[in-house]
N, C-alpha and C positions, 0 to 999 in steps of 0.2 A: 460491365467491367467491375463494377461496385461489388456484385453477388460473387462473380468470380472469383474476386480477392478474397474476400471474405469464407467463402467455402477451402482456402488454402491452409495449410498447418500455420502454427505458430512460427517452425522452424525454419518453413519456405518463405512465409513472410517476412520474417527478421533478415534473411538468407538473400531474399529479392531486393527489399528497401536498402540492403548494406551493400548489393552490390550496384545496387543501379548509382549508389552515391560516389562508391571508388569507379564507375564507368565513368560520373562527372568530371571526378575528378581525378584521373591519369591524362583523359582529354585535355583538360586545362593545365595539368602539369605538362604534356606533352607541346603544346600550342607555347606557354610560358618557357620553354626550354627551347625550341627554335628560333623564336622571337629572342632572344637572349642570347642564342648563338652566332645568329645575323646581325644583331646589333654589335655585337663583340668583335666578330671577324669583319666587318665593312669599316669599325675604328682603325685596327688595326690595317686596314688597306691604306685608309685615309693619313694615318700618322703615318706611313712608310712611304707611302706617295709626298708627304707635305716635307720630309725628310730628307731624302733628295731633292726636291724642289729649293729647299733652305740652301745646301751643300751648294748646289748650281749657283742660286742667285750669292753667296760668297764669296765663288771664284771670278762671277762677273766684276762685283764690288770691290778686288783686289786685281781683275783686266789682269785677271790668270787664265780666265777661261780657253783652253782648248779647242780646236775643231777638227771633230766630232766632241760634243757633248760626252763627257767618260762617266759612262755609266756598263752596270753589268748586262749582259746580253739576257734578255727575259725577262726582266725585273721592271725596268722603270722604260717609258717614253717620254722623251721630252725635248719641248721647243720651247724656242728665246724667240719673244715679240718685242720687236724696238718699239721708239713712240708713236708712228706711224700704224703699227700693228704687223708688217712685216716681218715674215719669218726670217732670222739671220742666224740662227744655227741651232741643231738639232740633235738630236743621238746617235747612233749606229740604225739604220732600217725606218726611221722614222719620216714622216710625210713634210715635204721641203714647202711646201706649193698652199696646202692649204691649214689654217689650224686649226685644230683639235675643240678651241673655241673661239668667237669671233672679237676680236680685239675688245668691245664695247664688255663685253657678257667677261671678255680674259680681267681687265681692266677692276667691274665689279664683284670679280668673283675675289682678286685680291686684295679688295677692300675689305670684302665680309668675312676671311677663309672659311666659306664653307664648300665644300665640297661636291660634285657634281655626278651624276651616272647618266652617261651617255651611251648609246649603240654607237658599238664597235666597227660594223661593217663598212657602213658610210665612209668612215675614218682608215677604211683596210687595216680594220687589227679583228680580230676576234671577240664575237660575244659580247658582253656588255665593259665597261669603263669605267672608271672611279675615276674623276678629273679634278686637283687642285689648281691654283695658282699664285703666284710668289712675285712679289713687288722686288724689284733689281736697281742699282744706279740707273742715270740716265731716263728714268722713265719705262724703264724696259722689265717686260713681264715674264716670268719662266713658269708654262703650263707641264704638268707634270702627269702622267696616266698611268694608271698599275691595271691588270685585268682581275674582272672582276670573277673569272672562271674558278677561283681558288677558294672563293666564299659557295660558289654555288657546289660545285664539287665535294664541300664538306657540310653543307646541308640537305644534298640529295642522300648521301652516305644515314647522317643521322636522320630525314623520316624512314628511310628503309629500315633501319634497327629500330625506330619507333613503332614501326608499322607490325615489325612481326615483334617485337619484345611486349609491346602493351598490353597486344589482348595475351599471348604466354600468362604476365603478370596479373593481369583481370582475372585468367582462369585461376590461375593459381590462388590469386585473394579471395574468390569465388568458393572454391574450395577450403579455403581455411577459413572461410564463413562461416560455410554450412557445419563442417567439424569439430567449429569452437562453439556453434551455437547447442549441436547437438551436445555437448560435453557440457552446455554450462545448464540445460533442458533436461539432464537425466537425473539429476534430486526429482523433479516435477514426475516424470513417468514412473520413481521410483514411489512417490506419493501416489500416484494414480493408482497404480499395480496394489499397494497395500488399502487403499478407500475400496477399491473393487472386491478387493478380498473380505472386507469387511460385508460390504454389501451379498457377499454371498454366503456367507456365515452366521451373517447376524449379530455378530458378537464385538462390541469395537473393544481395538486392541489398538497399542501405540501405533503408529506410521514411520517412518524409518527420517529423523531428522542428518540431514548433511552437515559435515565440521563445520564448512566455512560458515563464517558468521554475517551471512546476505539478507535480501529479503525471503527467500527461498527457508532458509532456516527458520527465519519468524514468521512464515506461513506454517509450517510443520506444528511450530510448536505452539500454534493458536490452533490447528484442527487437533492434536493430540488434547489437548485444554477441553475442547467440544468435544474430544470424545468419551473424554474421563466424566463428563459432567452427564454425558450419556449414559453410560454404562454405571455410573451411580445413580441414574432416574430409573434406570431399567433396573437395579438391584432393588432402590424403593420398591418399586411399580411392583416386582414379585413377593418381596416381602411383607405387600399391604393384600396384595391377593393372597398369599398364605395366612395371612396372622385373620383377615376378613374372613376367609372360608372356614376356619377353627370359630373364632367369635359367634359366624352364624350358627353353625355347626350344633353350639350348646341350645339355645333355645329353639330351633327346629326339631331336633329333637326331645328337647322334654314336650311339645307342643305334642307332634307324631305321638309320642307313651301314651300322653292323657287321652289323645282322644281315641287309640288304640283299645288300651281300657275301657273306657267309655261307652263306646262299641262291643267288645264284645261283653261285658255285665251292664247292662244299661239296666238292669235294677236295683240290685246292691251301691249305686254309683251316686254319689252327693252332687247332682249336675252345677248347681251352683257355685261351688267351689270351686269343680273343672273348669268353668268360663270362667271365673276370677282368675284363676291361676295360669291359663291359656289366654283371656286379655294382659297379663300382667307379661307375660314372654312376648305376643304380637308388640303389646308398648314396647318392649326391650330392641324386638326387630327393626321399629320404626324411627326410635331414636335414633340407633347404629345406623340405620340407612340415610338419614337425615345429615347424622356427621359425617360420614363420607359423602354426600355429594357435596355437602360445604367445603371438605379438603379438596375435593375433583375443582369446584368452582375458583375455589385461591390459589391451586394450583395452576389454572389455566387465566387468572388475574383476568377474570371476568367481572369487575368489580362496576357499579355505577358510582362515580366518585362527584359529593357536589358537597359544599361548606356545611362542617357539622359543629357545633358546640359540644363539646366535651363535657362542660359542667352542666349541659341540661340531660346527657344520653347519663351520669351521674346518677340527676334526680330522679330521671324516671326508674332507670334500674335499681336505687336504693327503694323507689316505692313499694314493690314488686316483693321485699320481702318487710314488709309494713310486720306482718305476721308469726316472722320467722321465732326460732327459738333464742337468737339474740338478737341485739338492735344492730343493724348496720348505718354508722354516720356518714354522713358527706361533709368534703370538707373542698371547698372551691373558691381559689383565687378571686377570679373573676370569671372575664369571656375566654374560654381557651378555643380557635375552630381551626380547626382541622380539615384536610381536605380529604374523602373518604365516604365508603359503602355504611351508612346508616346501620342498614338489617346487620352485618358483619361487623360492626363494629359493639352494637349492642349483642350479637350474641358473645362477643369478646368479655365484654363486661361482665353478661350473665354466665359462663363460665365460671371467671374469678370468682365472682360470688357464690356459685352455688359451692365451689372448693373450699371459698374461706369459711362460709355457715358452715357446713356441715363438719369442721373441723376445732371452731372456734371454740374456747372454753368462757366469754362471757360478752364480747364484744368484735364485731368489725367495724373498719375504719376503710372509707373511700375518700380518697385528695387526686385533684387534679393541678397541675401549675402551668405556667411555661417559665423554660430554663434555656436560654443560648440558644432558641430558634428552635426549640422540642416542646411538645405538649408532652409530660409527666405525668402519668395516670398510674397513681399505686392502691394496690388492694392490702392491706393488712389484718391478718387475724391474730389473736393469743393464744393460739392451738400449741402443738406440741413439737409444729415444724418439721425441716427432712433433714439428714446428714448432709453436710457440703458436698461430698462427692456423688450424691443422686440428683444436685441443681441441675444437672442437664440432662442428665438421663431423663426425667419424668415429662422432658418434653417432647420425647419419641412418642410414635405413634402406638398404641394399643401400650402403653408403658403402665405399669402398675406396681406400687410399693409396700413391703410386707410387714413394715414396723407400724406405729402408734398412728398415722396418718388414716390407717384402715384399721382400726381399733372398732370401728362401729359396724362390721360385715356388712356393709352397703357398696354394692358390685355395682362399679360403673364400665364401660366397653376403655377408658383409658384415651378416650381423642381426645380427653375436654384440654390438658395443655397444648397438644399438639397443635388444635384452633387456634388457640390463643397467640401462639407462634406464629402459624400461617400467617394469622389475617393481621399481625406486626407486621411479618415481611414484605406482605400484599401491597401493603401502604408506606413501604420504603421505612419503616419505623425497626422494632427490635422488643424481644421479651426475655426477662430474666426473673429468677426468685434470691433470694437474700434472706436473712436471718435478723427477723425483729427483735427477738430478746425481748420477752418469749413471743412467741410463735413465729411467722411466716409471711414474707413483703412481696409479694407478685408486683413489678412494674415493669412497665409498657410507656416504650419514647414512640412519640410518631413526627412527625415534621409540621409546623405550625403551617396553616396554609396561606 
């Protein structure tokens, strides 16, 4: 039963659960509405039977009463019991001999006035009875009977209309079930239809968001979200395979030249030079390949992440250019630690650095802090700096600047920001550059760990 369900539509199922709960409840409506009607109509016997029972026992109390009992033909039966219990007078057709109830049961029934249902036939009247009875001068009781054919009569009536109007009604809500669910289900297969399309193209494009403002809409406009953020990873994704395929492009072939030459004069030919100049392009290869699988690896936040000090990943990396052409300082609070990939975050470091020496005109500067729950890692040179409006550009990938920054024709492939960014992102942190007056502030927030 479980699998059955379950292998059903969305719309059958919404369709079945809604209607099997309007089958509950018409039933209960239905049952609530007879019970209601019966209760209603057997008062109403009761109060009209207890009403000429009153009338009678007033004309006895004022020894007006009449014989025959004057009541309308159809309507009411009734007999007057003296103290004895003796019948002493009665209606038009009504039973002389025996009464209706027996003195003792007539007697308590006019103490309690509740009302009775007795068989008819016994009594020679029809079908079933609705019996009061009415306390009189003298001691004397007046039992009163109305038939109770006129109740049953009008509740055979209404389950027959129940019987066939329900299920009419069932099918019908049944039907505006399944119609309303379909209608309120077609944003959903309008989604469907545009994901499919997607998937057969390749290509994500919006999906068709519906006005109403449901959950239906803010599904839409969360997968259109994923999709945008798709088709800009896929815009990435082609543009790092273009701009990589160009990059390799150059030193594969100045490689291919030399050793073409090489080959075919290999007398006239300075070998030595050739393998300089052919290791110096394979180094160029190995680099380039190196930073990309680093961007592949933060990209896919492959990271081993476990408590690092910041001011010692600092020391080591200011050691490293112990040699350089300027001095590079450190400058550290205290303990900063960070939660985060060691190898990645020191080639973080070593980036900045290799951009601030190579740029600097007498000195770099390395500080670390923590600031409002961030570890502050800024790189500062006295270089020559960028224009404000290439602060973010230089942090694309393969990005490269033609002013005083490359002043020294020293050709790098252009990832070293782009890393730098990543492996901030990688670590929920952030990177930006800013304007030291003079030169250039590379800083990097990460989250204190």
């Amino acid at each position: 039963m479980v699998m059955w369900w379950r292998r059903r539509s969305l719309r059958a199922r919404l369709t079945l659960a809604t209607s099997a709960g309007l089958a509950v409840a018409l039933a209960l409506a239905a049952v609530l509405l007879v019970n209601a009607l019966r209760v209603s109509l057997i008062r109403g016997l009761d109060l009209s039977a207890r009403q000429g029972a009153v009338e009678v026992a007033a004309l006895i109390n004022q020894n007006r009463l009449p014989s025959p009992v004057p009541v309308a033909p159809g309507t009411l039966t009734i007999q007057v019991l003296d103290a004895s219990g003796r019948i002493i007078n009665v209606s038009p057709g009504a039973d002389r001999l025996v009464p209706m109830l027996p003195p003792a049961q007539a007697q308590a029934a006019a103490r309690s006035g509740q009302a009775r249902t007795l068989s008819g036939p016994p009594l020679g009247m029809p079908s079933l009875i609705r019996v009061v009875a009415v306390r009189a001068a003298g001691q004397q009781v007046v039992i009163a009977a109305v038939s109770y054919a006129e109740v049953r009569d009008s509740l055979a009536t209404l389950v027959k209309v129940l019987a066939i109007g329900t299920p009419l009604l069932f099918a019908l809500l049944a039907l505006a079930t399944w119609l309303l669910t379909g209608y309120t289900l077609r944003p959903i297969a309008a989604l469907r239809r545009g994901a499919a399309e997607v998937t057969e193209t390749g290509v994500p494009r919006d999906l068709p968001v519906p006005p109403a403002r449901d959950e239906v809409r803010s599904l839409a406009v969360t997968l259109n979200d994923m999709l945008s953020r798709l088709a800009e990873a896929q815009q990435r994704q082609r543009d790092l395979v273009s701009d990589t395929a160009h990059e390799l492009r150059s030193p594969i072939a100045s490689i291919r030249a030399q050793l073409e030459v090489a080959l075919d004069h290999p007398d006239g030919l300075d070998w030595a030079e050739t393998a300089r100049d052919v290791h110096a392009d394979t180094l160029r290869l190995a680099r380039l390949t190196e930073d990309l699988l680093l961007l592949a690896r933060l990209d896919g936040q492959h990271l081993r992440r476990k408590p690092i000090d910041l001011a010692v990943v600092c020391e080591w990396a200011a050691a490293r250019y112990a040699t350089a052409r300027v001095p590079v300082r450190v400058e550290a609070a205290g303990v900063c630690v960070v939660a985060g990939d060691q190898d990645a975050l020191g080639r973080l470091l070593v980036n900045l650095l290799d951009n601030a020496v190579r740029h600097a005109a007498s000195q770099v500067c390395v500080s670390v802090r923590e600031e409002g729950g961030w570890a502050v890692l800024a790189v500062t040179d006295d270089g020559p700096g960028i224009p404000p409006e290439d602060a973010e550009r230089v942090f694309g990938r393969f990005a490269r600047l033609d002013d005083a920054r490359d002043r020294d024709g020293e050709e790098g492939a252009g990832l070293g920001l782009a890393i730098v960014r990543s492996t901030a992102e990688a670590h929920g942190g952030s990177a930006s550059l800013g304007d030291a007056r003079p030169g250039l502030r590379a800083t990097v927030r990460l989250p204190l760990s």
